[in-house]
C-alpha positions in Angstrom: 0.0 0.0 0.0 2.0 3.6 -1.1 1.5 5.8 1.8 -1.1 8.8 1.4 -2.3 11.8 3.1 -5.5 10.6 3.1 -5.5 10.2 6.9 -7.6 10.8 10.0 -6.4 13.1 13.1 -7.5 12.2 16.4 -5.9 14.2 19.6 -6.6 15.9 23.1 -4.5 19.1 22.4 -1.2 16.8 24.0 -1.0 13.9 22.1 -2.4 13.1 18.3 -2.1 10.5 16.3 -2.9 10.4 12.2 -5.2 6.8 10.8 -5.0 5.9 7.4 -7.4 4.2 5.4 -6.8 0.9 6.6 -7.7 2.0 10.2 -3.8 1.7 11.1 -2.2 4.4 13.2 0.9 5.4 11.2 2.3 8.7 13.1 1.8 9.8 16.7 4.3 11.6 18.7 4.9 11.3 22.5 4.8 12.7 24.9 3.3 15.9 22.5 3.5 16.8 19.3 7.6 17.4 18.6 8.6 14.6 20.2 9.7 11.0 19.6 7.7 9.2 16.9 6.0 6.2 18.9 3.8 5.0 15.6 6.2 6.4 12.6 5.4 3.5 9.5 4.2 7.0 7.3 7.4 7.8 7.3 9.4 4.0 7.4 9.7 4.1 3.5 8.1 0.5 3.7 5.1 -0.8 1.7 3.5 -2.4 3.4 5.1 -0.7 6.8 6.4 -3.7 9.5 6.8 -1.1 12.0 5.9 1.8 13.7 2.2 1.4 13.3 -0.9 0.3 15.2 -3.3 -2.4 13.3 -6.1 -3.8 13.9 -6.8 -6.1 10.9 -9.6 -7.9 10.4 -8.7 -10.9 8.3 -10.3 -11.6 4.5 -11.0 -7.5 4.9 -13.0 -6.5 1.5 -13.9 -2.7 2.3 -13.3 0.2 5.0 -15.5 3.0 5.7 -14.5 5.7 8.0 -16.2 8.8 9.8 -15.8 11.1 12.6 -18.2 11.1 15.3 -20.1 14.3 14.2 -18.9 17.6 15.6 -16.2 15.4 17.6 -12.1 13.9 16.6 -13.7 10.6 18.0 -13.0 8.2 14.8 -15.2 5.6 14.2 -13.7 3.1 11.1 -16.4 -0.3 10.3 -14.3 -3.2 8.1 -16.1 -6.0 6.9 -15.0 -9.8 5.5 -16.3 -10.9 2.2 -18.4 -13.3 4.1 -20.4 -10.1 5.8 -18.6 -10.7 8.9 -17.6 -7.2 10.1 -16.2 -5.1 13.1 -16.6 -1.7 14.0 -12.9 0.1 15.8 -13.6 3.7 17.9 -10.6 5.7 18.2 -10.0 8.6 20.2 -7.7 10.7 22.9 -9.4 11.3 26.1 -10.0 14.8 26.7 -12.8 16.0 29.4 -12.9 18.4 33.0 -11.9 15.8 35.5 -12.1 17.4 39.1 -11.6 20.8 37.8 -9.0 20.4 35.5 -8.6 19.4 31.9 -7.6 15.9 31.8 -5.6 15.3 28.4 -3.2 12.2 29.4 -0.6 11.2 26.7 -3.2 8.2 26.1 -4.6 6.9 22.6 -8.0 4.9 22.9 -9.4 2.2 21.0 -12.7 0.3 21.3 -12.9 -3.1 18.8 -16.9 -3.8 18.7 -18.3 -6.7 16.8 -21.1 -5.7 14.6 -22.1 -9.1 12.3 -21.4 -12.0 12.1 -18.1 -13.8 14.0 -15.5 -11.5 12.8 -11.5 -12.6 13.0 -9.1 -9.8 13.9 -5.2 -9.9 14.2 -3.6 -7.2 16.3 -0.1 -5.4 15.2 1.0 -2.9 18.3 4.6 -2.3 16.9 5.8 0.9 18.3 9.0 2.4 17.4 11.4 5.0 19.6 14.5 6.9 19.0 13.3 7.8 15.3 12.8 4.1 14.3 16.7 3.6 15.3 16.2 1.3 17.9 14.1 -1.8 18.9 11.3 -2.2 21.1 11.3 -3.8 24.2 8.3 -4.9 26.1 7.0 -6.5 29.6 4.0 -7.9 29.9 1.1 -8.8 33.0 -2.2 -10.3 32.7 -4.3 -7.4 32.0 -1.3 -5.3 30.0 2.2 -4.8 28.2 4.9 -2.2 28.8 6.8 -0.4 25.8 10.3 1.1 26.7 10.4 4.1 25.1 13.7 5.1 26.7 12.9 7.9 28.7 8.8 7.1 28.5 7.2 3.3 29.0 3.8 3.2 27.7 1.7 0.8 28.9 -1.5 -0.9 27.1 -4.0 -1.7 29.6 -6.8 -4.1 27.6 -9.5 -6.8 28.5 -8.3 -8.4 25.1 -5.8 -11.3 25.3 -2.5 -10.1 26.0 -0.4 -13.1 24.8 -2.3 -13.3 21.4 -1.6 -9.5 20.8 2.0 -10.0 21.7 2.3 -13.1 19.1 0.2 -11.5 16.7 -2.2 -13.9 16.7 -5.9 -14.0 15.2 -8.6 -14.3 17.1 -12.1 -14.1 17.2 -14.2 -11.1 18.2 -17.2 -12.0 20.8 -17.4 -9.2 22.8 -16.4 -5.4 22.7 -12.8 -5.1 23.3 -11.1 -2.3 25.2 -7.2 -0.4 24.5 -5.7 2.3 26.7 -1.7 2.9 25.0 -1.4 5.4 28.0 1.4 6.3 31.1 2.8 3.4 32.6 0.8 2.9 35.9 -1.8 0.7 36.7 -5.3 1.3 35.3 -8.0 2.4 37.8 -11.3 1.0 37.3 -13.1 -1.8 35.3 -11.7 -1.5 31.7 -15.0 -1.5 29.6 -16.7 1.3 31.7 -14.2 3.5 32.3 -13.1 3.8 29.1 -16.7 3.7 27.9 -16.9 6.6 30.0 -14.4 8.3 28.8 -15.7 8.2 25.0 -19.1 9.5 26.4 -17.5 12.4 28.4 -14.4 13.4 25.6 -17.8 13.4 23.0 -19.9 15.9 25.3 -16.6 17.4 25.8 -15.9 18.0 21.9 -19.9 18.7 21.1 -19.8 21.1 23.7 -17.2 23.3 22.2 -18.1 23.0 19.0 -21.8 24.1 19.7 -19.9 27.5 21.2 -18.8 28.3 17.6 -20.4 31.2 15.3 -20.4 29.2 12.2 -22.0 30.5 8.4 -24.9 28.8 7.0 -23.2 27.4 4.3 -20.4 24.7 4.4 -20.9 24.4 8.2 -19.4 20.6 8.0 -15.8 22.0 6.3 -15.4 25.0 9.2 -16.4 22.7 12.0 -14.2 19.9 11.1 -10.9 22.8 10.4 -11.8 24.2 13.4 -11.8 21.1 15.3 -8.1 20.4 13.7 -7.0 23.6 14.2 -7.7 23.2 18.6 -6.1 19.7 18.1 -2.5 21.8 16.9 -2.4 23.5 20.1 -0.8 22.5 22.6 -3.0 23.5 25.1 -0.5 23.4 28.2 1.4 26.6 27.2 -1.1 28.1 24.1 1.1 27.2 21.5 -0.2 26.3 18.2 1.7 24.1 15.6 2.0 24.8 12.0 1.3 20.8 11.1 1.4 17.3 13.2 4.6 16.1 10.8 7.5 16.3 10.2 9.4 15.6 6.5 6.6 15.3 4.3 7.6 16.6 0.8 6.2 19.7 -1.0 6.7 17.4 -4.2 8.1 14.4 -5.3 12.0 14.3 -4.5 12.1 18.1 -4.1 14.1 17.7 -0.8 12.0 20.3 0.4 10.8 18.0 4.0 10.6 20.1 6.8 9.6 19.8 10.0 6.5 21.7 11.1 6.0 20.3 14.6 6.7 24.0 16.5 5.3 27.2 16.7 5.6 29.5 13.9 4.9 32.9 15.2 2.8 33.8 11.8 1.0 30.6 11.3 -0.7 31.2 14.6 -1.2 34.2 14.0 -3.4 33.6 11.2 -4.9 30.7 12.9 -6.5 32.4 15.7 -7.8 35.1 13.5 -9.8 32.2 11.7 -11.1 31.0 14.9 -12.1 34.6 16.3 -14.1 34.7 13.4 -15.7 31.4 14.7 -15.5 33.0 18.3 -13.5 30.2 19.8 -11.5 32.7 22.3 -10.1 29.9 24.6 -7.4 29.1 21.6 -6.6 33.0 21.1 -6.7 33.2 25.1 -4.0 30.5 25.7 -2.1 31.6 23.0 -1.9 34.7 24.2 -0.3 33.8 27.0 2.4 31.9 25.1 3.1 35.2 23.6 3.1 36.8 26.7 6.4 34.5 27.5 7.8 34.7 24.4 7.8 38.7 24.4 9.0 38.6 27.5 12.1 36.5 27.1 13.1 38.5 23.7 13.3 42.0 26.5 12.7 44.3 23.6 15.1 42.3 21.0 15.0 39.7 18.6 12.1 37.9 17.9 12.6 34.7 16.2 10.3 33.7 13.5 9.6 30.1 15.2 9.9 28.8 18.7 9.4 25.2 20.1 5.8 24.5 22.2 7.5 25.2 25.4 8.9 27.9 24.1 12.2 26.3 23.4 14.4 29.4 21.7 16.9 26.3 19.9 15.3 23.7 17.4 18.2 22.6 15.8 18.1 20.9 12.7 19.2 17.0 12.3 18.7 14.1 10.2 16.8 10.7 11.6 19.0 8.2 9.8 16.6 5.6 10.9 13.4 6.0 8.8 13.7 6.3 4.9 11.0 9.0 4.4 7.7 9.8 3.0 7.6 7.0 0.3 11.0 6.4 0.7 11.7 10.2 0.2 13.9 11.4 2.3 15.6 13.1 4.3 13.8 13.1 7.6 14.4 16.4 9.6 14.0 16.8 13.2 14.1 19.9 14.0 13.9 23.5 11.9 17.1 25.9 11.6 14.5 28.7 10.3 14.5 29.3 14.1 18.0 31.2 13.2 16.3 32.9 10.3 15.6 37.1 10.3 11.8 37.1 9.9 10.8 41.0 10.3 6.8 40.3 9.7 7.2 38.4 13.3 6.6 41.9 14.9 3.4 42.4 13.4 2.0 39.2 13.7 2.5 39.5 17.8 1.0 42.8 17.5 -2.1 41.9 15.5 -2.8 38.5 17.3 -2.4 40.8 20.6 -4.7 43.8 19.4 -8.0 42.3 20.3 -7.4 41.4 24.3 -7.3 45.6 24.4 -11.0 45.9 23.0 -12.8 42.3 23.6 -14.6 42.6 26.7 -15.8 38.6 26.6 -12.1 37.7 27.5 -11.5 36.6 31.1 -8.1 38.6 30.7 -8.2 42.1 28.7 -5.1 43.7 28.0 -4.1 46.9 30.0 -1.2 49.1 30.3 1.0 47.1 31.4 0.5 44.8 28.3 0.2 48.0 26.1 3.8 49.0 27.0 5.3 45.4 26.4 4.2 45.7 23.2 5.6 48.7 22.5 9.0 47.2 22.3 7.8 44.9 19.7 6.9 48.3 17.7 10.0 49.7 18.5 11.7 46.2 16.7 9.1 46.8 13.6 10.5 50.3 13.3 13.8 49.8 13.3 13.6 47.2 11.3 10.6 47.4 8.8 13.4 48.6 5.9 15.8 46.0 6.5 16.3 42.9 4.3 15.2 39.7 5.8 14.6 35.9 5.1 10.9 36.6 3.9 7.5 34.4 5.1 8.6 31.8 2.8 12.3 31.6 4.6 14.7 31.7 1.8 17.9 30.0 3.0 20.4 32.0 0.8 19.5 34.9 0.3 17.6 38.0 1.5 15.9 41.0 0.4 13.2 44.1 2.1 10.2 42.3 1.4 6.9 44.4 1.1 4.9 41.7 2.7 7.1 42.1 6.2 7.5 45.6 5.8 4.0 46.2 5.5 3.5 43.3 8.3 5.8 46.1 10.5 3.6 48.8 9.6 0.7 46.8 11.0 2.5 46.5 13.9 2.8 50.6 14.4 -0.7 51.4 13.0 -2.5 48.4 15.6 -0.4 50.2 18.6 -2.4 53.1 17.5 -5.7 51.9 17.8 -4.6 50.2 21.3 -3.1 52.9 22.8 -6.5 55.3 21.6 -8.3 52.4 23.7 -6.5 52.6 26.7 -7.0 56.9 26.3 -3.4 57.3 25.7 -3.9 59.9 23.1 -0.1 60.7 23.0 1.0 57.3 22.4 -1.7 56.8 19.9 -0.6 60.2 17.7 3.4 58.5 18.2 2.1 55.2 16.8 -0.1 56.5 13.7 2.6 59.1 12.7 5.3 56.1 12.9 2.4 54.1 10.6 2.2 56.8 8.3 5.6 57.2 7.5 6.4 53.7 7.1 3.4 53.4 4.9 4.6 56.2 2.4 8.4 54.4 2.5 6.8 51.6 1.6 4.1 52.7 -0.8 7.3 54.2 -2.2 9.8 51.5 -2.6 7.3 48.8 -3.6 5.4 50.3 -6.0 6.4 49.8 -10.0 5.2 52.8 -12.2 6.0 50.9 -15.6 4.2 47.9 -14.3 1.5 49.2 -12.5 1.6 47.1 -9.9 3.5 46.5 -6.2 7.2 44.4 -6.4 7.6 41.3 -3.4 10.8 43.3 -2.4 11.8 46.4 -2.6 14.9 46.2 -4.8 13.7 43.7 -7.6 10.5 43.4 -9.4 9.2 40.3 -8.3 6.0 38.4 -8.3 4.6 36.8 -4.5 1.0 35.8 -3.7 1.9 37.6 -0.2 1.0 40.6 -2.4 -3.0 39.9 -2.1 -2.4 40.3 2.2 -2.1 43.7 1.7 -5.5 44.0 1.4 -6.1 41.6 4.6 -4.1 43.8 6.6 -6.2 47.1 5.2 -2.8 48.7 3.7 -4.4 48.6 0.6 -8.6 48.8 -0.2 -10.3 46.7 -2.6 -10.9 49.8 -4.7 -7.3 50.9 -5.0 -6.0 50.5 -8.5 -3.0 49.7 -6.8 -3.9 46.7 -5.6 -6.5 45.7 -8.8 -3.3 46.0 -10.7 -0.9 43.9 -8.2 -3.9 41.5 -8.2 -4.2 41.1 -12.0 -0.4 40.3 -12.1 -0.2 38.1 -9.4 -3.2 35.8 -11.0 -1.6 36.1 -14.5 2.0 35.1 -13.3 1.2 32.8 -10.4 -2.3 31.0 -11.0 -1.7 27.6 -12.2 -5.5 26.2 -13.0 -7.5 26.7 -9.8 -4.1 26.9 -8.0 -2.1 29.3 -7.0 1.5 29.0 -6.5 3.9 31.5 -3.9 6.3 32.6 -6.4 7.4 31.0 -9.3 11.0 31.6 -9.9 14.1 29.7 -8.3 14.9 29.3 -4.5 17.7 26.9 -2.8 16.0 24.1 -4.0 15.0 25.3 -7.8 11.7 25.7 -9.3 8.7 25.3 -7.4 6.3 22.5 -8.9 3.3 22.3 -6.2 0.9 25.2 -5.5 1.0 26.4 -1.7 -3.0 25.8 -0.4 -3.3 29.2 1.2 -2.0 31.7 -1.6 -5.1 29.7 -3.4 -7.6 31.3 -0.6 -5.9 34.4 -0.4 -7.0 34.7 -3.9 -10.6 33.5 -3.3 -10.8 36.3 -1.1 -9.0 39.3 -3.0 -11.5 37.8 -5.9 -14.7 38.3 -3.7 -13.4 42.3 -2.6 -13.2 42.9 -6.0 -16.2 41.8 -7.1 -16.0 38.8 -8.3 -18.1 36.6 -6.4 -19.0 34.2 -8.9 -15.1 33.3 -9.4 -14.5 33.3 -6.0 -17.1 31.1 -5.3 -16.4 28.1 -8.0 -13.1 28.2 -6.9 -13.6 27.8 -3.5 -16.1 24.6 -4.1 -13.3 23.5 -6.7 -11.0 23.3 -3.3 -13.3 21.8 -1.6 -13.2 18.8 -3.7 -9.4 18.3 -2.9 -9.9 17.9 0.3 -9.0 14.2 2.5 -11.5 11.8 3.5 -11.4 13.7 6.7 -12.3 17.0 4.8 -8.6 18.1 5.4 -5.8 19.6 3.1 -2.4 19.8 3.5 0.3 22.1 2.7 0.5 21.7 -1.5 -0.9 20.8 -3.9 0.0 19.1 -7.6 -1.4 22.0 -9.8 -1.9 19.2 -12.5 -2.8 15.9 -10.9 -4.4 17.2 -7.8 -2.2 14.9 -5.2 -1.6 16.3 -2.1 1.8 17.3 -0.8 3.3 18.7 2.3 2.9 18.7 6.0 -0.7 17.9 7.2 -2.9 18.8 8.0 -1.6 22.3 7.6 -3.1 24.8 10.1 -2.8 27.1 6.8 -4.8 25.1 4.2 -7.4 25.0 7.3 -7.6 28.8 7.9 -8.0 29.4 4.1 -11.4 27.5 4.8 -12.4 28.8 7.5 -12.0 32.2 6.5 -13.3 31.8 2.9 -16.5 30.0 3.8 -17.6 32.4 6.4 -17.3 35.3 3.6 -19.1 33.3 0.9 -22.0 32.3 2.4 -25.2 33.4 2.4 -25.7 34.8 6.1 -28.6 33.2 8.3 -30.9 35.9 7.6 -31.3 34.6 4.5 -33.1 31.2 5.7 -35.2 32.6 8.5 
């Protein structure tokens, strides 16, 4: 079976794991999200994977249907023998208030329930550690078996028979079957109903927040199910918010390009909890927040870094796991991401903008004062200073460097959002400081950027180049819809970097050569930029054209093939799942409309 990105994402905001269409858990990461692969067969190379994986395999298996418990990560996945015998496998993280508190173990759950017939399953638990370097070795009792991971044992705590899932042997399935791959301490409680609570208590848990979101009319199923994806990249202990659960998927076939996206990029998040204020799902931006917080503190008015690890970690350097071949054998796997070193100006005004709202939000439990007001400051000091100066770009060049218009203008976000915060707070001073620092960066850069022979806006402010970061401008109100500035930047952008219904980043050569996939979000930044403009119609087949790309689980990933339509890149991508978010709830019909 050649390994696919057509796979299912259960988690708790701690721990996630990723199914594939066989029901098998090929990657999951403990004890969170960047660390140690414990199920890694996505990434073994092998076909079909020995190792690193989770099965549960029902012998003479003819077909596989999967579905998420609606509104829910709980995954329900039904196999069936070609004799009608069939089996239906639950599989979930717990996640639920327990005695106050948010209980989120590093846990993974799975329920085996016959459904017809006298079904025959064989069980595979083959965990790997130390990047699929090293062998397993297990314990076992009579109710359970212990994996040494090295630093973490898990155990698996079951009412199955432990000596047939150690051989690998098949057995028959007469009565529901319980699996808790949890901390290694003995489990509390009968089996079956504990962990059948636990599904009913993580489901009115998931339900519950869900029914909290403001969703559109239309396409209600694809902004619940991003939204649901989107919690399950925080990591809700400290706030921070993941770019992708992987590491080392490809942006195409043998490109090289496999990086790891397990951390906190300081701009993804950003544009992930503006998506899901939109939905009104505060507690992400709220915890977030507070990882900002930290991070703003530690930099003391300097440096920023463009990327930091979920515990705020400031290093994240970059290595090579020898011991698993790759994505289809494709190589190299990274653990770790040197962008952290990288000079990333538009980090300033993605702290900014992300912090803006705490200062006029009365719901939060936590609004921003002075205090917070003059912390932020010395980010807009850093955006100031350095709004002119070249840097690595959103897309982190590795070689080279330029001013790009997209940070700049990122910077002058920064200065112009300090404005409208200070006016808040009645610091009228402050505020005038802040606008007149806005407005001259805004004229510098409506200077340098802007190409009279062209008629449109340059990437950087030395060259004459082409980026779909140019459509943000209008996102971050730099630019208006109207503004034959931008309806000229726009027209150039489509004609030089639309590929079909995709849209690529840039399309000339970076460290690695030519671009060949389309980058996901640059195609719903132009859905958008096509709606301002008026060009509903447009926006709206192209957005339903997306749509059809999407996984079984109604996910995308990073890229995408501009001619076969295969998915590439990290996944799922918090990106790809903003762009839906975002373009749904500005091209549907409001409720008004249906009342």
């Amino acid at each position: 079976m050649t390994p696919t990105l057509d796979l299912w994402p259960i988690g708790n905001c701690q721990v996630s794991a990723l199914v594939d269409r066989a029901g098998r858990f090929v990657w999951a990461c403990v004890p969170r999200v960047d660390g140690d692969p414990i199920f890694s067969a996505l990434l073994s190379g092998e076909m079909p994977a020995t190792r690193g994986l989770w099965a549960i395999d029902l012998e003479d298996c003819v077909s596989t249907e999967q579905h998420y418990l609606r509104n829910t990560p709980i995954l329900f996945t039904r196999h069936t023998d070609s004799g009608g015998n069939a089996i239906e496998v639950i599989d979930f993280c717990p996640r639920f208030d327990r005695l106050g508190r948010t209980y989120r173990p590093v846990a993974f759950v799975r329920i085996v329930r016959p459904v017809s017939g006298s079904p025959r399953i064989r069980i595979r638990l083959q965990p790997t550690r130390r990047w699929g370097d090293a062998e397993m070795h297990t314990t076992s009792g009579s109710n359970h078996i212990r994996y040494l991971l090295d630093e973490t044992v898990m155990r698996l705590s079951t009412n199955a028979p432990t000596g047939l899932i150690e051989e690998q042997r098949s057995f028959r399935v007469e009565r529901e079957l319980h699996f808790f791959l949890g901390p290694d301490e003995s489990f509390s409680g009968n089996i079956p109903a504990t962990i059948g609570q636990m599904l009913h208590d993580t489901t009115v848990e998931w339900q519950s927040w869900v029914r909290g979101l403001a969703t559109p009319l239309e396409w209600q199923d694809v902004v619940i199910r991003s939204a649901i994806t989107l919690k399950l990249c925080q990591h809700e202990e400290t706030g921070a918010i993941v770019a992708a659960l992987t590491t080392s998927i490809p942006e195409h076939s043998g490109s090289q390009r496999n990086w790891d996206y397990r951390y906190c990029w300081i701009r993804d998040a950003y544009y992930t909890v503006q998506a899901l204020n939109r939905l009104g799902a505060l507690d992400v931006l709220e915890a977030y927040l507070g990882y900002l917080r930290n991070i703003v503190d530690g930099a003391r008015g300097g440096h920023i870094q463009p990327l930091y690890g979920v515990l705020g970690e400031v290093t994240l350097e970059e290595r090579f796991a020898p011991g698993l071949a790759g994505y289809r054998g494709m190589g190299p796997v990274r653990v770790g991401n040197q962008a952290y070193e990288q000079v990333q100006h538009d980090a300033y005004g993605q702290i900014v903008l992300s912090n803006v709202q705490a200062f006029f939000d009365q719901r939060l439990f936590r609004m921003a004062g002075v205090e917070d007001f003059e912390a932020l400051e010395r980010v807009g000091e850093r955006a100031y200073a350095l709004y002119d100066k070249p840097d690595a770009g959103l897309w982190e060049l590795r070689t080279r460097q330029a001013v790009h218009t997209y940070s700049a203008a990122m910077c002058w976000a920064a200065c112009d959002r300090l404005a409208n915060a200070a006016a808040s707070l009645g610091l009228t001073e402050r505020s005038q400081f802040w606008q007149a620092r806005a407005d001259e960066m805004r004229a510098r850069i409506e200077g340098e950027a802007w190409r009279e022979e062209t008629q449109r806006l340059s990437a950087t402010f030395s060259g004459d180049d082409l980026d779909a970061s140019l459509i943000q401008l209008l996102e971050l109100r730099f630019l208006a819809p109207d503004d034959p500035r931008f309806r000229g930047t726009l027209a150039a952008v489509e004609e030089g970097l639309r590929r079909g219904s995709y849209m690529l980043r840039y399309a000339t050569e970076d460290d690695f050569g030519l671009p060949e996939t389309a980058f996901n979000f640059c195609t719903f930044w132009l859905i958008e930029a096509l709606y301002f403009t008026g060009r509903h119609s447009d926006a709206r087949l192209l957005f339903e054209e997306m749509l059809t790309r999407r996984t079984g689980a109604g996910l995308l990933s990073e890229d995408i093939d501009p001619v076969s339509g295969e998915l590439w890149g990290n996944y799922p991508q918090t990106y790809s799942l903003v762009g839906m978010i975002n373009c749904a709830t500005l091209l549907s019909k409001p409720w008004s409309s249906v009342r």
